[in-house]
VOBA-1610 file (N, C-alpha, C; in pm, whole numbers, padded with zeros to 5 digits, always signed):
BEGIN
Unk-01536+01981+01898Unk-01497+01850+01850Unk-01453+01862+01704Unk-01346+01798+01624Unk-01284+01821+01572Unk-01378+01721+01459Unk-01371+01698+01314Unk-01419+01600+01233Unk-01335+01485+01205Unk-01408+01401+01231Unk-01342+01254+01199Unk-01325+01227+00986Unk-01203+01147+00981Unk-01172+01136+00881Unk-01224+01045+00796Unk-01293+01011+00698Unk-01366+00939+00600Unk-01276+00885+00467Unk-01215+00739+00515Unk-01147+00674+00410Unk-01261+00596+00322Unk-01304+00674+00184Unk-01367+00580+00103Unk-01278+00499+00030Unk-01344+00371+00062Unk-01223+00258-00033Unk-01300+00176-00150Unk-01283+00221-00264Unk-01409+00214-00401Unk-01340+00116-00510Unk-01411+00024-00568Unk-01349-00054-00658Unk-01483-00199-00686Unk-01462-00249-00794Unk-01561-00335-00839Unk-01574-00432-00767Unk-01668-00499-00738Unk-01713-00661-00698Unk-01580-00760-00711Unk-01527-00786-00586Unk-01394-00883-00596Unk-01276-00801-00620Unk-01272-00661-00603Unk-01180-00629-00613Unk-01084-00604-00468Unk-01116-00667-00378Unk-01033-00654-00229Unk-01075-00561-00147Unk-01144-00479-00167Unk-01203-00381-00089Unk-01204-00430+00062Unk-01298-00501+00077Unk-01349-00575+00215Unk-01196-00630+00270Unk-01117-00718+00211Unk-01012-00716+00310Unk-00900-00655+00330Unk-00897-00529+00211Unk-00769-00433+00271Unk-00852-00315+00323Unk-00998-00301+00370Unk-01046-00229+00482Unk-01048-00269+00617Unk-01037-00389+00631Unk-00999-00495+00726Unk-00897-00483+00758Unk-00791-00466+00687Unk-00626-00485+00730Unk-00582-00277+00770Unk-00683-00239+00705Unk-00666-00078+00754Unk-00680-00071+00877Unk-00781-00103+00917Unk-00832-00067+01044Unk-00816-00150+01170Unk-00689-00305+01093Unk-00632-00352+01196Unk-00549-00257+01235Unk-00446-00180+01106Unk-00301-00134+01170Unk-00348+00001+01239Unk-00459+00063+01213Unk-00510+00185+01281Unk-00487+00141+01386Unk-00586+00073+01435Unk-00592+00044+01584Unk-00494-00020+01649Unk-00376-00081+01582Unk-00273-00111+01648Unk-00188+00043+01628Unk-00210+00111+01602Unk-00108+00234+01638Unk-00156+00291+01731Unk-00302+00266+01795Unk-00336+00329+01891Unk-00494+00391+01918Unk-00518+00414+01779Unk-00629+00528+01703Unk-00759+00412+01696Unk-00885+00486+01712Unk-00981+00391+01700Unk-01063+00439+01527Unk-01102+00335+01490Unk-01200+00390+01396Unk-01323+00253+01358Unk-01393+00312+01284Unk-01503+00233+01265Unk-01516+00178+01111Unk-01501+00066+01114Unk-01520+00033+00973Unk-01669-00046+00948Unk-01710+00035+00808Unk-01806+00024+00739Unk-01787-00087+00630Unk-01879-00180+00548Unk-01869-00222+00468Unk-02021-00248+00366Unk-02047-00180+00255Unk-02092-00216+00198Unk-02252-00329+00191Unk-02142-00454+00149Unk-02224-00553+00181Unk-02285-00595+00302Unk-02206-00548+00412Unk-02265-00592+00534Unk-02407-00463+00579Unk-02388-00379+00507Unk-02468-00260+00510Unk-02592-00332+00488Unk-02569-00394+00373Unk-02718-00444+00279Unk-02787-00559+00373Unk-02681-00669+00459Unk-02729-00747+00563Unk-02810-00734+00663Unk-02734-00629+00703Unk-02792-00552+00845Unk-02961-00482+00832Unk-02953-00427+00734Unk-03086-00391+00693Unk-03150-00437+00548Unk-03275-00534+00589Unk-03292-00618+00490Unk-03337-00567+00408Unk-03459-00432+00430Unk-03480-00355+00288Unk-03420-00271+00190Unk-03243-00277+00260Unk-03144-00271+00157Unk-03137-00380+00019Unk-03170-00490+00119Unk-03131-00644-00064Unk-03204-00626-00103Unk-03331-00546-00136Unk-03427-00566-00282Unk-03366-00535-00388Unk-03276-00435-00388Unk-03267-00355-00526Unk-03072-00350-00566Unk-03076-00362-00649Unk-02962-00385-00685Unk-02932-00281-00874Unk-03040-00262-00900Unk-03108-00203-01023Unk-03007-00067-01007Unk-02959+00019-01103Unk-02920+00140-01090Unk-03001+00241-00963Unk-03095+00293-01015Unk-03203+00371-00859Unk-03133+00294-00755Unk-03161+00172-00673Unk-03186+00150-00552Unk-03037+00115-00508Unk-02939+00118-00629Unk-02785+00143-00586Unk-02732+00262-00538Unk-02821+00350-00633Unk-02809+00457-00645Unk-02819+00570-00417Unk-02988+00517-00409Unk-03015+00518-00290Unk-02927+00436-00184Unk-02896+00355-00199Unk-02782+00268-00089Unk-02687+00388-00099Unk-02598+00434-00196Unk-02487+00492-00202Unk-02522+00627-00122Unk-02648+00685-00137Unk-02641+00853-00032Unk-02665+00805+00115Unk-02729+00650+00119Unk-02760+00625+00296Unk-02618+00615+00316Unk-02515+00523+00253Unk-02403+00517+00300Unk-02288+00649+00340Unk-02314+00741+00241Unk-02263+00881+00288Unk-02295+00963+00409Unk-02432+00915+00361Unk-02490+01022+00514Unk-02448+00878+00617Unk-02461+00795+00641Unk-02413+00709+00764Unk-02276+00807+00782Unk-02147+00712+00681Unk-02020+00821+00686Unk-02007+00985+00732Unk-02108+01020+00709Unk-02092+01188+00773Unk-02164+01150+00902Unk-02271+01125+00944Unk-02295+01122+01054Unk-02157+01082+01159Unk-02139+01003+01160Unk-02031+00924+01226Unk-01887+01004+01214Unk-01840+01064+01064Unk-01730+01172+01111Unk-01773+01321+01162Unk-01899+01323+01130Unk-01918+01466+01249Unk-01896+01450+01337Unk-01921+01343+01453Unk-01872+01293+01534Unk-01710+01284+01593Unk-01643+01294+01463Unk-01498+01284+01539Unk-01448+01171+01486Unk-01521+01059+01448Unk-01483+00935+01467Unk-01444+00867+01266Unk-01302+00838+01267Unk-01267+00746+01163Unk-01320+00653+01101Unk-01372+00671+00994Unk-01459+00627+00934Unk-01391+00547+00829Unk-01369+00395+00798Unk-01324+00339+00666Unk-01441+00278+00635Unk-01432+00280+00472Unk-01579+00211+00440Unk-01545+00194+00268Unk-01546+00077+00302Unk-01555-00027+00192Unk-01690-00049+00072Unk-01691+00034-00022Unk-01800-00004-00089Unk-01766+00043-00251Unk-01870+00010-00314Unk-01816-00006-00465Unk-01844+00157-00512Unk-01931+00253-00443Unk-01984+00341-00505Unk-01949+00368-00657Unk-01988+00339-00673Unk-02015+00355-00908Unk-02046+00505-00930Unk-02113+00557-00873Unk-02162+00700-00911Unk-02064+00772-00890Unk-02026+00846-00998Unk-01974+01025-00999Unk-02024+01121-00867Unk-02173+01104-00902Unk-02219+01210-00851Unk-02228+01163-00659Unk-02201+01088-00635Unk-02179+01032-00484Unk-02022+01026-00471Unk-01919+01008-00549Unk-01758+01070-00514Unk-01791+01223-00502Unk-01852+01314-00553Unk-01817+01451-00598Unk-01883+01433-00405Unk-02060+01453-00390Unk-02074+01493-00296Unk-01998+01466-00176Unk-01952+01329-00168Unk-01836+01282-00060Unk-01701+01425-00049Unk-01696+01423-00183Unk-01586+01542-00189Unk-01615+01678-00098Unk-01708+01748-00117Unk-01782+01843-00113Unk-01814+01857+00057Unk-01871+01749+00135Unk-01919+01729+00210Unk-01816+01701+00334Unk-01727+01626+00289Unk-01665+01551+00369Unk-01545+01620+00437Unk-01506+01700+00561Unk-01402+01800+00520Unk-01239+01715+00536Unk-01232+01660+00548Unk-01120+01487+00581Unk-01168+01403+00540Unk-01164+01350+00374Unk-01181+01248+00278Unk-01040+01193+00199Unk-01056+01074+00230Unk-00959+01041+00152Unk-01024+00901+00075Unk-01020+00930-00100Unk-01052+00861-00175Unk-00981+00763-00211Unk-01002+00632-00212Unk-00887+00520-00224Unk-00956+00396-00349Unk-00886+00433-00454Unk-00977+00323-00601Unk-00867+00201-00640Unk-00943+00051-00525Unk-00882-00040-00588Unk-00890-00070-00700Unk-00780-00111-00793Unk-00793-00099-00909Unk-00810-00220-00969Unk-00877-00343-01040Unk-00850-00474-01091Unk-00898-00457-01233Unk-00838-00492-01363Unk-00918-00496-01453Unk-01018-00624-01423Unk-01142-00574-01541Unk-01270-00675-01507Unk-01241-00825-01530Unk-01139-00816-01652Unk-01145-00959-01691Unk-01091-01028-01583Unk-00941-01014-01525Unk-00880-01060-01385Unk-01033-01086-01269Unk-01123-00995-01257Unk-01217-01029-01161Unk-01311-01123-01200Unk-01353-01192-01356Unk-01368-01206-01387Unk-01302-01348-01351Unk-01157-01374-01362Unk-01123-01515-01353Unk-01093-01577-01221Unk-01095-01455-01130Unk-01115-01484-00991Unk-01214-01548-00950Unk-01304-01400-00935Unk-01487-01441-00919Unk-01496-01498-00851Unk-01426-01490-00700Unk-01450-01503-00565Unk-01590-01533-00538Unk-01696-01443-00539Unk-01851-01487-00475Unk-01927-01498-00637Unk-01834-01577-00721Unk-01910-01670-00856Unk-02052-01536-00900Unk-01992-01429-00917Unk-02072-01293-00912Unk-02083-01310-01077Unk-02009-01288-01146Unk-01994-01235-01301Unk-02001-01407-01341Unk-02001-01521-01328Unk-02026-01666-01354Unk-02166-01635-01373Unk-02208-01565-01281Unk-02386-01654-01263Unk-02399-01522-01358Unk-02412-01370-01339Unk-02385-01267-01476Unk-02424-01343-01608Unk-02306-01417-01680Unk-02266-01459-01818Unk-02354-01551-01804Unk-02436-01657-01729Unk-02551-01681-01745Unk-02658-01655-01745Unk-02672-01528-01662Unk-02813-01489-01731Unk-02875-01475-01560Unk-02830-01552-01461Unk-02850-01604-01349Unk-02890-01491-01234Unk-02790-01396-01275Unk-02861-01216-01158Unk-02820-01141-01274Unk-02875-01011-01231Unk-02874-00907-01348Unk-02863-00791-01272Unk-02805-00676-01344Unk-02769-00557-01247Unk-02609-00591-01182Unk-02518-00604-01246Unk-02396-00650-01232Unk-02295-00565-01254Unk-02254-00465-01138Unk-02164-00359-01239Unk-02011-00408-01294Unk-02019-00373-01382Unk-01932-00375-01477Unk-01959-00490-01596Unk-02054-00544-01578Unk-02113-00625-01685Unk-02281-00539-01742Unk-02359-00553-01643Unk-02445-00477-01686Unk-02472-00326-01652Unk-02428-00287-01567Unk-02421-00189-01549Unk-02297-00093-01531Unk-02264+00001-01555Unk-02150+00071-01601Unk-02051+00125-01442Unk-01969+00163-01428Unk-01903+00193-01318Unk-01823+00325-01343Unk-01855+00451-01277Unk-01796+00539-01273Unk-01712+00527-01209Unk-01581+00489-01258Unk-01437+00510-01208Unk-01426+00644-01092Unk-01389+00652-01051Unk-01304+00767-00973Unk-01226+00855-01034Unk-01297+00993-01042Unk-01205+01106-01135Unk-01078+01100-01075Unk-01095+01186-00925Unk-00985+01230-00901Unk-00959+01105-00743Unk-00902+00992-00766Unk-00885+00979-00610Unk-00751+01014-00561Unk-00760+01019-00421Unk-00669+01007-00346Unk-00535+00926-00352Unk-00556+00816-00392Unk-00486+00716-00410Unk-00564+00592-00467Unk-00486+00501-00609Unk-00480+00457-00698Unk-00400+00292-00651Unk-00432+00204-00613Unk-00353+00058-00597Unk-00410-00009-00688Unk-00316-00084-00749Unk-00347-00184-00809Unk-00316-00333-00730Unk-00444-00402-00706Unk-00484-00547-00668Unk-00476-00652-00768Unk-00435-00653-00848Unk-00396-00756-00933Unk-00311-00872-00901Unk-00212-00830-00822Unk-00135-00943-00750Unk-00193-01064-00687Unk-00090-01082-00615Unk-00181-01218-00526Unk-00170-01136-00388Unk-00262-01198-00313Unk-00334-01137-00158Unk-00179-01126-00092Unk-00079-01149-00088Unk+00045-01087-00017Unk+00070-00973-00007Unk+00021-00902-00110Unk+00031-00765-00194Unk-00073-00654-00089Unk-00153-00731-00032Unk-00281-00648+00100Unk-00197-00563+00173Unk-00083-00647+00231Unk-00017-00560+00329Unk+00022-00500+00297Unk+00064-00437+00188Unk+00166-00319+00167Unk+00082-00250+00129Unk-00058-00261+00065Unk-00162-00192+00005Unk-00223-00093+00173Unk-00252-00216+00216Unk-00302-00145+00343Unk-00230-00065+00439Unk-00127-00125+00447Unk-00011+00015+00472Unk-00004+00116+00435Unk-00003+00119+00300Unk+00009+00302+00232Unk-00125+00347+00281Unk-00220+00281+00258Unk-00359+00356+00273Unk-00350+00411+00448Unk-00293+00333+00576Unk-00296+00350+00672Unk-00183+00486+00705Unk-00094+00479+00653Unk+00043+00596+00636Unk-00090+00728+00586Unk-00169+00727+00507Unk-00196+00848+00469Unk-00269+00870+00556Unk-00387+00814+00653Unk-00464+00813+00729Unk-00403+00857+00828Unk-00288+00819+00850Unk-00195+00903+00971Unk-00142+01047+00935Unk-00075+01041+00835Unk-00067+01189+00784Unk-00212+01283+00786Unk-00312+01244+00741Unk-00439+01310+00731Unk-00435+01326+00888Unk-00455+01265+00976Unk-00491+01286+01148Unk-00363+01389+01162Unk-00273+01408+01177Unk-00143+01473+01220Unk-00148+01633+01145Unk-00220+01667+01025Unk-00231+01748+00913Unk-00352+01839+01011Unk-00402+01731+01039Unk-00578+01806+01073Unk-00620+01796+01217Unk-00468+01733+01303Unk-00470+01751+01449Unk-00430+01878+01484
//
């Protein structure tokens, strides 16, 4: 059995992640190809002694369960997209390392733009004081040294489809490369 391919799709709180992993793994599967998409937040839902911690450590721990989920599942064979913020260096490198079909994908938004968005009123309640452990306010975000590919989400949501397109074009090249 051959290894399934692992699209990490990494970028701050409100930065689109969740719905151009959504729109990936529509056009996957409309070309034919199955894969499984992961997300983050829904990670933390599904298992409730994920929401305690939000603190550096217990982000820290979410981010290696989420890898090892991701490897489990592409040892398997099976296409893996997964939507999450991973902040750590040292969880891109091992993804790197580990993963033998990774493709790194860093939506890009500056903070302030997420900031005036603030879709789930995240960095609002932040600047009050209201939750704490906020990356990119309180806590720092390791960018992505080297990714794969670089979009900028700054636009308005029209801009998904073509985002999710390129990301889906490489995902096809990666399967065809490594078929």
């Amino acid at each position: 059995m051959k290894d399934g391919i692992v699209v990490w799709i990494t970028g701050l709180s409100g930065a689109g992640k969740s719905t151009i992993s959504r729109r990936v793994a529509q056009i996957i599967r409309q070309g034919g190809s199955n894969c499984i998409l992961l997300d983050g937040d829904e990670i933390r839902q599904v298992f409730p002694d994920l929401q305690a911690g939000h603190d550096r450590e217990s982000r820290l721990l979410q981010a290696h369960r989420n890898s090892g989920l991701a490897k489990l599942l592409s040892d398997q064979g099976h296409t893996v997209i997964f939507a999450t913020m991973s902040l750590f260096v040292e969880i891109q490198e091992w993804n790197r390392l580990n993963f033998p079909a990774y493709l790194e994908v860093f939506v890009d938004v500056p903070i302030k733009l997420l900031e005036e968005r603030d879709s789930k009123g995240l960095y609002s309640r932040a600047k009050q004081g209201l939750v704490k452990n906020v990356v990119g306010i309180h806590l720092d975000y390791d960018r992505p040294g080297s990714p794969d590919l670089v979009v900028d989400n700054s636009g308005d949501i029209t801009e998904v489809e073509a985002i999710a397109q390129e990301i889906a074009n490489l995902v096809n090249d990666r399967q065809v490369c490594s078929g």
